[in-house]
C-alpha positions in Angstrom: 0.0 0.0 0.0 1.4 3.6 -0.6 0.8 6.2 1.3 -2.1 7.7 -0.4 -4.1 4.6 0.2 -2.9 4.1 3.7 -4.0 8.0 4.5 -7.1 7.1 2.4 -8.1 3.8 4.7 -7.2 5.6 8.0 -9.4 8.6 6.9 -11.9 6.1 6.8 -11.4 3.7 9.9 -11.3 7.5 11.8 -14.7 8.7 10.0 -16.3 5.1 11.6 -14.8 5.4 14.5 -16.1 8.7 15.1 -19.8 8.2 13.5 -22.6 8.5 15.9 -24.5 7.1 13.2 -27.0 7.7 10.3 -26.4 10.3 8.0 -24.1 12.0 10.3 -21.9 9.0 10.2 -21.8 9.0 6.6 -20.8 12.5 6.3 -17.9 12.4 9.1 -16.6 9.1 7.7 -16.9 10.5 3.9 -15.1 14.5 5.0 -11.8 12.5 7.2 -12.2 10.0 4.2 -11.0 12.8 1.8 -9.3 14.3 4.3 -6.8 11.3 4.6 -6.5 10.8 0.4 -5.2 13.9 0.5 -2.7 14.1 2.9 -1.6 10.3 1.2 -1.1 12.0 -1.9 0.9 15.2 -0.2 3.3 12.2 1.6 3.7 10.3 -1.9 4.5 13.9 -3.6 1.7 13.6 -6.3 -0.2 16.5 -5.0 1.8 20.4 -4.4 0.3 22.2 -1.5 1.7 24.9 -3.4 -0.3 24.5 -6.4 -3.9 24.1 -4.0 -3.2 26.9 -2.3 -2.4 29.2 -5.2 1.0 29.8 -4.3 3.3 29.2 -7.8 6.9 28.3 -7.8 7.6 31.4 -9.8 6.6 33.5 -6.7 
């Protein structure tokens, strides 16, 4: 697993353990769900925090 599914599966595994349940559940596990993909992708270097944030390298 690389780090962008590792951040991915412990967004989710957070997101359940934190669900109350119903809807609610769905939306906690679903927002740290992303929440982990992207910090995976920022530790495997496929995603610039730079670039999100609107900050350009010729800055």
């Amino acid at each position: 697993m690389n780090g962008t599914q590792t951040g991915a599966l412990a967004g989710l595994i957070l997101g359940l353990a934190a669900a109350a349940g119903g809807f609610t559940g769905f939306l906690i596990a679903l927002v740290l769900g992303a929440i982990g993909l992207v910090v995976g992708r920022v530790l495997d270097g496929d995603l610039d925090v730079g670039d999100v944030l609107g900050r350009g390298k010729d800055r």
